[in-house]
N, C-alpha and C positions, 0 to 999 in steps of 0.2 A: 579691478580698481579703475572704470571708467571716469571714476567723477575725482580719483586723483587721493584717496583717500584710504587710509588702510584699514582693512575687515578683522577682525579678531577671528581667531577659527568656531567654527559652531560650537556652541555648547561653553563657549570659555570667555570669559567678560574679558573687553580690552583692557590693555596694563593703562594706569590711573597714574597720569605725571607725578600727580598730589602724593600719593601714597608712594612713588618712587621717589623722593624729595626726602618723603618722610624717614624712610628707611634708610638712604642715607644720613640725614643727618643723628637718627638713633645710633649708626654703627659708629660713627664721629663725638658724638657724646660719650659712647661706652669706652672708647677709648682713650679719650680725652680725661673723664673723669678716673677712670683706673691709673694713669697715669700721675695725677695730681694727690690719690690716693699714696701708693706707694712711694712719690715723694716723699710728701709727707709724713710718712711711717718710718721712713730710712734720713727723718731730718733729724740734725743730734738733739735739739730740746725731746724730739719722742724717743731718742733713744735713751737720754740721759735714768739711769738708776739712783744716784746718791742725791740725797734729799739738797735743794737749795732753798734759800730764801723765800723763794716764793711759792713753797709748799710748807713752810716753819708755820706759819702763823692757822694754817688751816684751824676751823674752829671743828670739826666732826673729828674726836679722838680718834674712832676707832679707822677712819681714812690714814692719818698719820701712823697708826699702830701698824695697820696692811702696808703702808711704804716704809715704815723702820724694819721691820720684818722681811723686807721684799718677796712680798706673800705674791703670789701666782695671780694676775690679774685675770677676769672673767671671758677677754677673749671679744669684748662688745665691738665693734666698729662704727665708731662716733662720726660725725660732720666733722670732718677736716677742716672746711670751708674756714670758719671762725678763726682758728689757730693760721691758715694760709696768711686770711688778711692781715691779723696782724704779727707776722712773720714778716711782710713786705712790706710794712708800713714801717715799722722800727726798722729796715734797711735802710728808708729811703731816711729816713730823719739820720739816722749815724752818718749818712752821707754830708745831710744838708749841715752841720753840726762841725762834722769833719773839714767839710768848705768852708764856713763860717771862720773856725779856726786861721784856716791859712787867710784867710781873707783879715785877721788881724794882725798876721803875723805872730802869734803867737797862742799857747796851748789853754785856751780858756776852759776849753772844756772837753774833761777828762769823755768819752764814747766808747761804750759797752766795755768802760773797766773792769777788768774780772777782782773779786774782793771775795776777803776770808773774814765772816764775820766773825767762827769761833776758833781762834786760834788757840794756841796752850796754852799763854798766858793768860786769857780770859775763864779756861776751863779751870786752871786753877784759881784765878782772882774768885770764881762762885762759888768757889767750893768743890766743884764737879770730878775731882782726878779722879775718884772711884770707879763711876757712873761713866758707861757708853752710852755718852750724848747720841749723837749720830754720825755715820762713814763720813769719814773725811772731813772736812773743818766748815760745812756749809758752806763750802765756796758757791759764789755766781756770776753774772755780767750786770756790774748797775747799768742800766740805760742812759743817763746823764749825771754828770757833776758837775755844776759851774763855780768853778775856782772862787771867782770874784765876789761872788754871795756865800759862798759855803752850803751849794744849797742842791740836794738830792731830789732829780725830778725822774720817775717810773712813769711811763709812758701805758698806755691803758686804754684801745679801741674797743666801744660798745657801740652798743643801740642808742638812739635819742632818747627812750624810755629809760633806759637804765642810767642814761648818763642824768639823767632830772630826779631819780632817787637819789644819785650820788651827791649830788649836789643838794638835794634837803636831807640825805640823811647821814653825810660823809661815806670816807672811803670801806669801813668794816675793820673788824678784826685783821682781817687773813691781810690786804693790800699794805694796810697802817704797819703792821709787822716786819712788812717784806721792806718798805720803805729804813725802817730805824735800823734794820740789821743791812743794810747796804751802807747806813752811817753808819755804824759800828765796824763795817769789814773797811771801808776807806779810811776812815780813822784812825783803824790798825795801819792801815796803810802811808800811815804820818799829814794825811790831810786836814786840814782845820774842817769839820763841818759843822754850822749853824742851823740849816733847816733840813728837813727831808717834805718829799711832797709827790702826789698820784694829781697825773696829769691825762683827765678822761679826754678823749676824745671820742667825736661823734662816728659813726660811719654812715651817715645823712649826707648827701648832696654837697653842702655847704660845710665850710671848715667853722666848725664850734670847738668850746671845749671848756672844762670846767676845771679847775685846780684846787686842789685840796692843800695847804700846807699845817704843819706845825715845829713849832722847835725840835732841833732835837736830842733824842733822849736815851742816853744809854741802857736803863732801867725797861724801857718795853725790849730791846733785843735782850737784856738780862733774862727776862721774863720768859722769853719762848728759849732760852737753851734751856732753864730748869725744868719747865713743862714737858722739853722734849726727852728731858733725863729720866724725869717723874717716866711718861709713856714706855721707856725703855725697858726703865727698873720693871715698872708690871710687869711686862711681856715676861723678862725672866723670871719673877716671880709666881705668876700665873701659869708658867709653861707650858702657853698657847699652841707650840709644835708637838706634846702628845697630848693636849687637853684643847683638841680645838672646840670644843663645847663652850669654853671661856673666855671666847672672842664676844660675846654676847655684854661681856661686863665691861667693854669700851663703848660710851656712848654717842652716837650721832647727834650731828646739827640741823639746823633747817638750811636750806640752801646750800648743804655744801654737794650734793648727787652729781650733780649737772657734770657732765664729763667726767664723774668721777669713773676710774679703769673697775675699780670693784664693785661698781654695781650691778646687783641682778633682781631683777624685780621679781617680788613672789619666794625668793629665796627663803628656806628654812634653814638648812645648813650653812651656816657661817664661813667655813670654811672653805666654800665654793663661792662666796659672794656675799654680796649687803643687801637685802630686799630696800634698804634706803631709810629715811627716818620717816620711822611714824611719830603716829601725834604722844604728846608728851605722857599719857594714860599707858600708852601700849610701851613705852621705850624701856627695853631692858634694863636692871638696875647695873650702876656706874659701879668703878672697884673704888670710888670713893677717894680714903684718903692715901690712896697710891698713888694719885693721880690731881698734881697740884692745880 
């Protein structure tokens, strides 16, 4: 080492800072991300089993049928990432919300109230005492209520893309659902509500955000407990646990895959999974008028 500098041994290329850089920071990732994984996995929204509100309104039957059933999910291991963000972002708002509160002195707004939109009373008001709606009374957490308006805002982080369909195209089936069955479970709950409303947010740089409201309406949460009775009734009537051949007669939606736990793509056997929706030519035929 005359000139002060180190020789790697013959035959063996010197160690490369870059690539030792590298390797640390891979073994800091791997564990990093496993870490945020099994969070994740062990948080109660992933643990939760009994349907809420904000799987009511799903528009793919046969999704709803696999969680009324609490059919065996496929096992897939989705991006977390999605669900993390806004896991933390609806913290930090029950926070700011919560402050806000005491900063009036007073309880303006109700944060992450838990509400039973289908309680007995309403199970019998539809008709329903026969019929196993679904476990337990569809409880959930609405994300906000402001007293003062009577007015139900669900909170909702996307894309900047997705948030400029929402906005020309409204919220959808499944959110609009989710929204009137939190009126209806605070309602129960002796609250006057007037509006309910999905409140998109961007996950872009800059704070955007788009609002969706309308009155609200007892009649769309009416809507998804029959629906979800109608699904129910089939399942016992079809006797899809020795006939799982007749999973095939719950039809799927467009857009509803994405995260969905029963997807399997390429799947033939139904009862291992949902190859997902095809085009409207290929879609298995529906059970029709079992299914309101």
């Amino acid at each position: 080492m005359a000139n002060g500098k180190s020789r790697a041994a013959p035959g063996r290329p010197a160690p490369s800072v870059t690539s030792a850089a590298a390797k640390r920071a891979e073994v800091i990732s791997t564990v990093a991300q496993a870490t945020i994984r099994r969070a994740a996995a062990e948080a109660p929204r992933s643990r939760q089993i009994e349907m809420g509100p904000s799987e009511a309104g799903e528009e793919c039957t046969r999704r709803l049928a696999y969680k009324l059933m609490d059919w065996p999910a496929t096992g897939r291991d989705p991006d977390p990432w999605p669900a993390v963000q806004g896991v933390a972002v609806h913290a930090w708002l029950a926070d700011a919300f919560r402050a806000e509160n005491e900063r009036l002195g007073r309880e303006r707004y109700l944060v992450e109230q838990r509400v039973e939109p289908a309680g007995a009373d309403d199970v019998t008001r539809l008709g329903l005492a026969g019929h196993t709606v679904v476990p337990g009374n569809l409880a959930g957490s609405c994300d906000l209520f402001d007293r003062d308006t009577g007015t139900v805002i669900d909170w909702k982080l996307t894309s900047p893309e997705r948030l400029r369909q929402y906005a020309a195209s409204g919220p959808g089936p499944k959110y609009r659902t989710q929204a009137h069955l939190y009126g209806s479970g605070l309602k129960n709950a002796g609250e006057h509500v007037a509006t309910v409303s999905v409140a998109f947010l961007s996950r872009a740089a800059s704070l955007s955000m788009h609002v969706w409201s309308e009155p609200y309406s007892s009649a769309v949460a009416d809507d998804a407990l029959r629906r979800l009775a109608s699904i129910r009734d089939a399942l016992v009537a079809l006797d899809v646990e020795t006939s799982p051949g007749r999973w095939g007669l719950f039809p799927t939606a467009p857009g509803s895959c994405r995260h969905c736990p029963w997807l399997k793509p390429g799947s033939r056997y139904l009862a291992a999974g949902c190859p997902g929706h095809l085009d409207d030519t290929t879609v298995a035929s529906s059970v029709g008028s079992l299914i309101a």
